[in-house]
N, C-alpha and C positions, 0 to 999 in steps of 0.2 A: 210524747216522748218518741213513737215509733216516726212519726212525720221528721223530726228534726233527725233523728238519725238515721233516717230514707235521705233527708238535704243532704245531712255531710257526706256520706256514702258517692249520692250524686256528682256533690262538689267536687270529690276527691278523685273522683274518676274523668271529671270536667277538665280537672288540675292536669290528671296524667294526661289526656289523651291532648290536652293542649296545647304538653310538649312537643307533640309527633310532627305536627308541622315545622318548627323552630329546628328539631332535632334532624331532619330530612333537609332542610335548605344552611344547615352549617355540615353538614355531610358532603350534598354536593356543592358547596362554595370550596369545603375543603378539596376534595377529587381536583375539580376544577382550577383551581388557586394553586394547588402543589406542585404541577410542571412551573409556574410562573417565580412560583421562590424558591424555587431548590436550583433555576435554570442559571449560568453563570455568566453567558453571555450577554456582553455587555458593551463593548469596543467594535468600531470598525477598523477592521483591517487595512481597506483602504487609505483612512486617514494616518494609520503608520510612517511615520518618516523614515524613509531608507536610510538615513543617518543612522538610525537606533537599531537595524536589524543589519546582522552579517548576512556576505552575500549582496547582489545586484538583484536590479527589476528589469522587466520588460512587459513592453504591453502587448497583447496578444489578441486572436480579433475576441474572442469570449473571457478575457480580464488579464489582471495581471498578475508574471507569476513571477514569482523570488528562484534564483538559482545560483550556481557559480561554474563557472567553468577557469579550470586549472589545469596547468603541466604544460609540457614545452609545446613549442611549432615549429617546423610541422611537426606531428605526429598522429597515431594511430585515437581517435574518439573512442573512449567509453561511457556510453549516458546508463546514469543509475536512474532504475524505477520503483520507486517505494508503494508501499502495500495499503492496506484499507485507513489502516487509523494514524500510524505515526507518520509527521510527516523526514524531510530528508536527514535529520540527524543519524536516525536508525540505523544509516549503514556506517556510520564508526569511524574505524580508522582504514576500512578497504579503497573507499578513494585514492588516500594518501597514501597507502602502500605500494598502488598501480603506478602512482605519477613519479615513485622515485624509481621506476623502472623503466619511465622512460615515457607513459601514455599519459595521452592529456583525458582528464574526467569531466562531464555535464551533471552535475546533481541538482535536482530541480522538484521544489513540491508541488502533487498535483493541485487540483484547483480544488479546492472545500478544506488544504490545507495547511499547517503550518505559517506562513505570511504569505501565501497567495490567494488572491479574492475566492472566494465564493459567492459565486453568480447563482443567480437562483435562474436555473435550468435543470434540465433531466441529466444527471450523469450517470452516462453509458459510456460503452466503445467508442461512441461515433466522439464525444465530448474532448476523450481521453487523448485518443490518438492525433485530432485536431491540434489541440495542445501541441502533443509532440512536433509535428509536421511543424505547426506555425513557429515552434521553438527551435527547430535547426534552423528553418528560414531565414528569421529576422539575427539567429547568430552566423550566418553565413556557414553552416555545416553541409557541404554539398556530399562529400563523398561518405561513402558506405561506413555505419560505424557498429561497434560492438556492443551488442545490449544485454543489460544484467536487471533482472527483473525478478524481484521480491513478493511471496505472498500475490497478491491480486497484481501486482506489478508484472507479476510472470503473464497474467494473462493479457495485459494491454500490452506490453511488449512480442507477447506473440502472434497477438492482433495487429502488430505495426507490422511486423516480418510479414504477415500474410496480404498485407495491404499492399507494403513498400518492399517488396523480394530486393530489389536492387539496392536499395539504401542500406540495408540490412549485411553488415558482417561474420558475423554471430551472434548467438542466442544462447545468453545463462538464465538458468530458471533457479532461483534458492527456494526452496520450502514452498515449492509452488502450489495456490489455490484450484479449483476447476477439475482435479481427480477424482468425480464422483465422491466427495467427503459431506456428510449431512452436516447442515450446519443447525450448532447446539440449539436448544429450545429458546434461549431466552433470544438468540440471533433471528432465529426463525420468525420468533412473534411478530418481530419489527415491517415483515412484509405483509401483516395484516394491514386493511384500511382502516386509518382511525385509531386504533387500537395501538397501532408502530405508531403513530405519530404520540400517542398522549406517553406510551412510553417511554419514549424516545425522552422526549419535555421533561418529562418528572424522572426519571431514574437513568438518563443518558448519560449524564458527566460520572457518575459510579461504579457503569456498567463498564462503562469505554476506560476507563484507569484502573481496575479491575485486572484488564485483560494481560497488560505489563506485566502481572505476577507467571500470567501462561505464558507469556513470548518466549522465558530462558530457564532453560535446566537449573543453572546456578540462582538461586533465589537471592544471592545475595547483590546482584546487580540491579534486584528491582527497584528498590529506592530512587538509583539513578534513573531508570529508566521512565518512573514516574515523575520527576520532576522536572524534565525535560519535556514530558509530554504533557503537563495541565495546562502550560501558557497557552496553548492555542485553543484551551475550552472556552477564555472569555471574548473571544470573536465569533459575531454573530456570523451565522449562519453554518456553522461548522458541522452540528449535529442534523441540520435539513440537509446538508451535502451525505454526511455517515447515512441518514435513511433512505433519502433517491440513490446511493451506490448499491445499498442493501436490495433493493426494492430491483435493480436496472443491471446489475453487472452477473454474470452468469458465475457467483461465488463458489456454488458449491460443484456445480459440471461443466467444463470447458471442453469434455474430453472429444468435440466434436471440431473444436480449433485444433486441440492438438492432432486427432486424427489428421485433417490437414497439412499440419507441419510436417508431419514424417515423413509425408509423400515431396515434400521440398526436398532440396541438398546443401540449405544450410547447415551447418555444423551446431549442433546443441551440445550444452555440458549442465547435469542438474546435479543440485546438492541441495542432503534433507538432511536434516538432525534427527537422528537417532529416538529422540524422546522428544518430539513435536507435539505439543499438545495440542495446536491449534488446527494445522493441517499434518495428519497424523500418519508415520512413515507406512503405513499399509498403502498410502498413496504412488509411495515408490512399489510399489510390486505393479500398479496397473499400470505406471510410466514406461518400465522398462517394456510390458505388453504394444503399449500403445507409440513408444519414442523406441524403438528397437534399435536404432544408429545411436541413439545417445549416449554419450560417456556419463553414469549416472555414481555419484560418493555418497554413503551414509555419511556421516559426521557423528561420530561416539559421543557420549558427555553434552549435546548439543541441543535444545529445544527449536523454535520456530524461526529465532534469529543466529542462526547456525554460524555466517558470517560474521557475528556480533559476538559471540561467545569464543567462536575458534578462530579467530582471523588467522595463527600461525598455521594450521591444519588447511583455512579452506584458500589462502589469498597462495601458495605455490601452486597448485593446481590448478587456480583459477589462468595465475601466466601462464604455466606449459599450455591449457588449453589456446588461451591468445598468440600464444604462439606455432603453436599446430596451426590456427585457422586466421591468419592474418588478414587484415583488407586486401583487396583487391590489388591498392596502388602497391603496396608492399608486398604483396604477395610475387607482385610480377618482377620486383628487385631482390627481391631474395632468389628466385629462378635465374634474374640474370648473373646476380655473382655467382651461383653454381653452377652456370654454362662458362663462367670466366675461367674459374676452376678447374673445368673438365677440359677448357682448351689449351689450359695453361699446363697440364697435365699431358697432352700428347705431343710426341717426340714430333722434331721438326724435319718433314721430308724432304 
């Protein structure tokens, strides 16, 4: 009797522990398998027909990129530059409010977004501003134009101004990244090795639509904002583009480009929302430290897409600034009619 219920004893303990292997290799199939089904991506972008998407292509020498350029000719260029995750919808209706004043707008998504390839390369600086460069080029934009630059946009736009002094008209920075702001834990993780990529894989498409809900004070624009932003999760390579920017662009400290800028004499003008969750207006108290010349606006009622939220608050201002600091070629016609003025103005001797 003691032998036979020594066996079962044995047996049952044979039983358990015979699960532990079975139980340790659907553990890690699970781990491993969960970036792969939860991941959305699925389509190339490349194969897109430009028929289907609004907007033009162009190829560029590192891929091609979707953009539009709108308003009259001649006039005054203002290229928009969009920020980490959403690509060019994000700015709204400020395009369109610019061109009925008169300037022609370049809105263009960078490369890892929206309908422009992502090239499996390092995107950094060197990447971004290429882009740009190649992209006035092949549209023949030779003269000086005005740049508005969003979030991490801010910072590759004033990576161009310090490259391209001369091309450069002025410099808007909205809710700009790079103001020594830590970035939050779960963003941080992602610059581990290995560890940013599996999570990137498995919990990137939740993380990244998520953040929609941070971008605006008004919560109730989120919906919109998300639904605009998931088409571009089912093109591969989107989220390898989110982790080498993560990884490569100097998100959370720039304050060493801006330092730079201030010793330039282009004209900047920045605007922060009030209740920015993302890059949070404490950043304005080190801007106005470190940008001293800049004409810098809170935006009340406003979170991260301040422009998106307030366009009647921040798009007047945005003109008086354009028009304070106009390009060059205009700049020297608005001089001459004021010299017209002043001659027309004294008595004839």
């Amino acid at each position: 009797m003691w032998p036979a219920a020594g066996a079962a004893a044995d047996g049952g303990r044979l039983l358990k522990e015979g699960w532990r292997p079975y139980a340790a290799t659907a553990a890690l199939l699970y781990l491993v398998g969960t970036p792969f089904a939860l991941d959305r991506e699925w389509k190339d972008v490349i194969g897109e027909s430009p028929r289907n998407v609004a907007g033009r292509f162009v190829q560029l020498s590192a891929g091609r990129t979707r953009f539009d350029l709108l308003g009259p000719t001649p006039s005054q260029v203002v290229v928009f530059v969009h920020g980490f995750t959403s690509p060019a919808y994000v700015w709204g209706s400020l395009p369109k409010r610019l061109r009925e004043q008169g300037y022609r707008t370049l809105v263009y998504d960078l490369f890892g977004r929206g309908f422009s390839d992502r090239p499996d390369v390092v995107y950094d600086r060197d990447l971004y501003d290429r882009q740009l460069v190649d992209l006035l080029g092949r549209l023949q934009i030779r003269g000086p134009v005005h740049l508005v630059g969003l979030s991490m946009g801010a910072i590759i736009a004033t990576e161009f101004a310090l490259r391209h002094e001369t091309r450069v008209a002025s410099l808007t920075l909205i809710d700009p990244a790079g103001f020594s702001v830590d970035m939050p834990g779960p963003a941080a993780l992602l610059t581990v090795p290995w560890l940013g990529d599996y999570l990137t894989h498995a919990f990137g498409d939740a993380f990244l639509v998520s953040g929609n809900a941070k971008a605006v004070y008004d919560k109730s624009l989120v919906p919109a904002l998300q639904r605009k932003f998931e088409y571009q999760l089912a093109y591969v390579g989107y989220k390898r583009a989110i982790l080498s920017t993560a990884r490569e662009m100097p998100l959370a400290d720039f304050t060493g480009g801006y330092r730079k800028l201030a010793k330039r004499l282009l004209p900047v003008k920045v605007f922060w929302g009030k209740q920015d969750e993302i890059t949070p207006v404490a950043g304005a108290k080190l801007a106005r430290k470190i940008l001293p010349k800049a004409k810098i606006t809170l935006v009340e009622g406003a979170g991260h897409l301040s422009h998106y939220e307030k366009p009647y608050v921040v798009t007047p201002l945005l003109l008086d600034f354009l028009r304070w600091a106009p390009a060059p070629e205009q700049r020297s016609r608005v001089f001459a009619a004021a010299k017209c003025i002043v001659d027309a103005a004294r008595p004839v001797e």
